[in-house]
N, C-alpha and C positions, 0 to 999 in steps of 0.2 A: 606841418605845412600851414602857411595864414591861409583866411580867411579871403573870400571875394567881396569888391563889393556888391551889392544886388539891386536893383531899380526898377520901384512897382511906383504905377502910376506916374510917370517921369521923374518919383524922388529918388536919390541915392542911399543908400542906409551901408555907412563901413562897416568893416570887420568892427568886434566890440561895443557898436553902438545896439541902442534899443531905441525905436523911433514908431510914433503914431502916427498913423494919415487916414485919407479919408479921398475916395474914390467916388467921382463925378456918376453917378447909374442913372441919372434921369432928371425928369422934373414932374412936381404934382398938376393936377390942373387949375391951381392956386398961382404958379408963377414959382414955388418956393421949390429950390431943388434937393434933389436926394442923396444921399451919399453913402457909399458904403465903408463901416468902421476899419482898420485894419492897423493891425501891431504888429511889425518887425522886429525879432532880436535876434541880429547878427553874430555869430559866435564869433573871436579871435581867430579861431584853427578853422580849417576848412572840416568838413562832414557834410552829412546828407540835408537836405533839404525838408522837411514835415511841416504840411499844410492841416492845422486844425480849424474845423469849420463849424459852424452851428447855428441853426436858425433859417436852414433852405425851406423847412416850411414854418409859415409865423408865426405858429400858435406852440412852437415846442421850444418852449426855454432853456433847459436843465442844461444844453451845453454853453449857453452864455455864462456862468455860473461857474460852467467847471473852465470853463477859459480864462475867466477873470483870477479864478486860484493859480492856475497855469503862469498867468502872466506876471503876478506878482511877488512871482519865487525868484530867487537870487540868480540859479541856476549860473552859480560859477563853474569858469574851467568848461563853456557851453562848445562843443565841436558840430559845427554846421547853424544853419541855421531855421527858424520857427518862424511861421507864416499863421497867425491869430486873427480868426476874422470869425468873431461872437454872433454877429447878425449878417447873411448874407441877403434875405428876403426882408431888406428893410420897409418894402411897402406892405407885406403883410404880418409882419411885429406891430409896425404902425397900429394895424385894427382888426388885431390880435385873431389873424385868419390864416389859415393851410397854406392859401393861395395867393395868388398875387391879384391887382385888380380886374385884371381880364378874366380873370376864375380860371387860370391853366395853372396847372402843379408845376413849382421850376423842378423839380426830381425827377419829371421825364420830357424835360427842355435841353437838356444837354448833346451836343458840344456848344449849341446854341447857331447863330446867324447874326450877323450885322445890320441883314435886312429884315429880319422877322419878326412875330409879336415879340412886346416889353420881354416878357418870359425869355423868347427867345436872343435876343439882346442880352439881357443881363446875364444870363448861361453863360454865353463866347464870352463876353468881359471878365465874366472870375475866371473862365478858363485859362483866357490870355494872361491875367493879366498875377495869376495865383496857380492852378494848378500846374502849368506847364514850366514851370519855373523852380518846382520841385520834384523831389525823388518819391516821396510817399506821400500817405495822406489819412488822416482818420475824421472821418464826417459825423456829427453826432446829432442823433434824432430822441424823441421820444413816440410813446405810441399818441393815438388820436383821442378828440376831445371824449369824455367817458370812457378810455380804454387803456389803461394801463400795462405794461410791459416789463419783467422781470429784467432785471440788468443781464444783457446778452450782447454779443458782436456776431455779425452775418458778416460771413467772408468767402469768395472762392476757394477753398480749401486746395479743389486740385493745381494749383498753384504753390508750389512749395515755399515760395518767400514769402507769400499771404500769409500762409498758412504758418509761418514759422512769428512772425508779427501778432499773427491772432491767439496762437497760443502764451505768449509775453506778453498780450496784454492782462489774461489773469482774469474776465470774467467770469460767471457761475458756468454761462451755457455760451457756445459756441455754434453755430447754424449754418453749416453750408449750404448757402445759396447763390442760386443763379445772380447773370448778372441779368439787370432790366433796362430793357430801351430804353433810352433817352436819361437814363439815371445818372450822375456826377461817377457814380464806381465805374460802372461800365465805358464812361468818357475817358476816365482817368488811364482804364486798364486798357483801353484801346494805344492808349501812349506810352505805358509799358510804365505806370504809378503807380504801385500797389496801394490799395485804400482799402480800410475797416469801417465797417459801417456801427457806430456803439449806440440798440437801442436802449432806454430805461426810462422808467416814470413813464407819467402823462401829461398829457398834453396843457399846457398853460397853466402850471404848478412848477415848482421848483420840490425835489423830494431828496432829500438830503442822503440817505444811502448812495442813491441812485448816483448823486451828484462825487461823492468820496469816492466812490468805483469807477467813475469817470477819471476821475483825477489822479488816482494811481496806475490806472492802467497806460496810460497817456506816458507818465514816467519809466513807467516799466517797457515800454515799447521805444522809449528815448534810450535808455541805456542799453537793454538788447541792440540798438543801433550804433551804439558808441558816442552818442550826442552828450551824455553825459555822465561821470562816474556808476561802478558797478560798486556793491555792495553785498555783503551775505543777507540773504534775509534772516529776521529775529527767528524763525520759525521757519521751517519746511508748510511750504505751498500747496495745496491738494491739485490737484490738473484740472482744469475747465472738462465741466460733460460736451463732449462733442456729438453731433445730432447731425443727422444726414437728409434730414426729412422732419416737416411738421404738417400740423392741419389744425382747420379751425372745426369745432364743434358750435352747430347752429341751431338756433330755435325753431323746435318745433313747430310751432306756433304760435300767434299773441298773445299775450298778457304781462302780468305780474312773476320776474325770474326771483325765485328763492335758492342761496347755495351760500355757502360755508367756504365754498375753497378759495386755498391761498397762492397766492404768486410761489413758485416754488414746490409746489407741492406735488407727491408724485401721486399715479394714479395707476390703475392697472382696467385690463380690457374689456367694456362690459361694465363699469365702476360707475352708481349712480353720482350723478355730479350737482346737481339740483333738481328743479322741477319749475314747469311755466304755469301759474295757474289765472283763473279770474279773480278779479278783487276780495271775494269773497272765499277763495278757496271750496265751490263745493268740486270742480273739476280741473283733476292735475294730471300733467302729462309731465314723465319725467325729462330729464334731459340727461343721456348716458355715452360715456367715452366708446369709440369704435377700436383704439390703439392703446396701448399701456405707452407711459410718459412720465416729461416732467411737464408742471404749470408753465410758460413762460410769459404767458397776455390773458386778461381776462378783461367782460366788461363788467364796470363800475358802477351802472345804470340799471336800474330794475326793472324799468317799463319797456319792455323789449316787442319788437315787430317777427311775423313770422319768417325766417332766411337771416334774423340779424349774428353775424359774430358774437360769443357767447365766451369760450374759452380756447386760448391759441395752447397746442398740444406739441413736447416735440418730442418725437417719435427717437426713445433711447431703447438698447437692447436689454440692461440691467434697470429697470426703477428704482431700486431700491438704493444700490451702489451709487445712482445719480445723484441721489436726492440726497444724501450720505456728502457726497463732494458741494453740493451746492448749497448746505448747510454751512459746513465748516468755510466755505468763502465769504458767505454773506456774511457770516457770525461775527468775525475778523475785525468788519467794518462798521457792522451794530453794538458794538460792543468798546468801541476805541472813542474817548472822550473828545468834548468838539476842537476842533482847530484844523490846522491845516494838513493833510495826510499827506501820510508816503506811501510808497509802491506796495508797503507789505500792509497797507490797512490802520497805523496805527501813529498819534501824532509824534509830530518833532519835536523836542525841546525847545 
């Protein structure tokens, strides 16, 4: 069956065509206005619609990065069409912030307002004007400034088409979670869009694992949709650990965090994790897991306050067996020379 045509922003984009534009969001208080980037490629044959997004808050890169690989694949024989919009929070990419200038999160601005703050403006504009105009949708975040994130997707899981999506994209860990007010997911799924949320890396870095597991996962949830050729993989897959619950482990107290542990790592109940001490180390207070787990976020930063986020925990039944799957996926992608990747980890000719 052809292709539709599609029209964001008043442009037309045909069947077969790939076309750039650039969406009116505002203006600085300079006079110079703002605009939001956005990449069409229409497929020939009609299929689903998938809206990849990155950069709702400004300071997390990694998915501009894995969009810009996305975009400049061939992807012949494409059925449906791709909605690429690398920087949605262009005022706070601008200066390299979470937030937008009002200091309100757009990640809980959503469905948005015509009449409401900027935040809430620009919300309703990508809704209108992007996601409702699509079948799916996968949003890609990193964690916060000094806090890095293990490549993982948070999805509704009781949602069986979520759920069927989140397992095809092929992550290490998998996170059923809630949906959150005002969130793009929770926008999306109110209109019946299933959307994956893909955290990795940190914040205002680019991290190259991170960005390849972006990038194949993305493919692999194209073809589980029919958007574009299936293939065998090179290799049998291990299954993403799926996690029905996590928790942060927090400082004790002020000081100086000393620990060794790594993104991935698993731990068990009661398991010393570091210690907080003063500059001098004559007094230490450990810091010890409540849960047995895998790693999937920890902080990057040493000087820690007492209540701060220390290490994100997700609460798996096997540790070991986890840790076991979440090895052999990372490995896949640490291990596959640089260029451009595929869905199974490893480059194309």
């Amino acid at each position: 069956m052809p292709g539709e045509v599609i029209t964001i922003g008043g442009v037309e984009v045909r069947p077969g065509e790939r076309r750039g534009l650039s969406l009116p969001i505002g203006m600085l208080h300079t006079h110079v206005p703002v605009e939001m980037p956005v990449w069409v490629i229409n497929g020939r044959r009609a299929g689903p619609r998938l809206f990849i997004c990155a950069a709702i808050h400004g300071d997390e890169l990694n998915g501009i990065e894995i969009i810009r690989r996305i975009r400049v694949r061939p992807l012949a024989g494409l059925h449906g069409t791709l909605l690429l919009v690398p920087v949605v929070n262009v005022f706070g990419v601008l200066h390299h912030s979470r937030y937008l200038p009002d200091r309100r999160d757009l990640n809980r601005s959503f469905p948005g307002s015509e009449r409401g703050s900027l935040a809430a403006r620009l919300a309703q504009q990508f809704m209108a004007e992007i996601v409702t105009r699509c079948t799916h949708g996968i949003d890609l975040h990193t964690g916060t400034v000094h806090r890095s994130n293990l490549p993982q997707l948070r999805a509704q899981l009781d949602d069986p088409v979520t759920r069927e999506l989140a397992m095809a994209f092929g992550a290490p860990v998998v996170l059923d979670s809630r949906l959150r007010d005002g969130s793009l997911r929770q926008a999306a799924a109110e209109r019946g869009i299933p959307t994956l949320i893909y955290e990795a890396g940190e914040a205002l870095r680019f991290d190259e694992l991170s960005i390849r597991m972006g990038v194949a996962g993305i493919l692999a949830v194209m073809r589980h949709l029919g958007m574009i050729r299936r293939r065998p993989p090179r290799a049998p897959r291990p299954m993403p650990v799926v996690a029905d619950s996590s928790y942060w482990v927090r400082a004790p107290e002020g000081g100086v965090l000393r620990s060794g542990l790594r993104l991935g790592q698993r731990i068990a109940a009661g398991e010393r994790l570091g210690q907080v001490s003063d500059p001098f180390g004559e007094r230490e207070t450990p810091v010890s897991a409540a849960h047995g787990g895998i790693v999937i976020g920890r902080n990057s930063l040493p000087l820690v306050n007492e209540g701060d986020a220390l290490f994100h925990i997700a609460r798996v039944a096997r540790p070991g067996a986890a840790y076991a799957a979440v090895e052999a996926i990372s490995g896949a992608y640490r291990d596959a020379p640089p260029g451009e990747d595929d869905e199974d980890g490893y480059s194309e000719p």
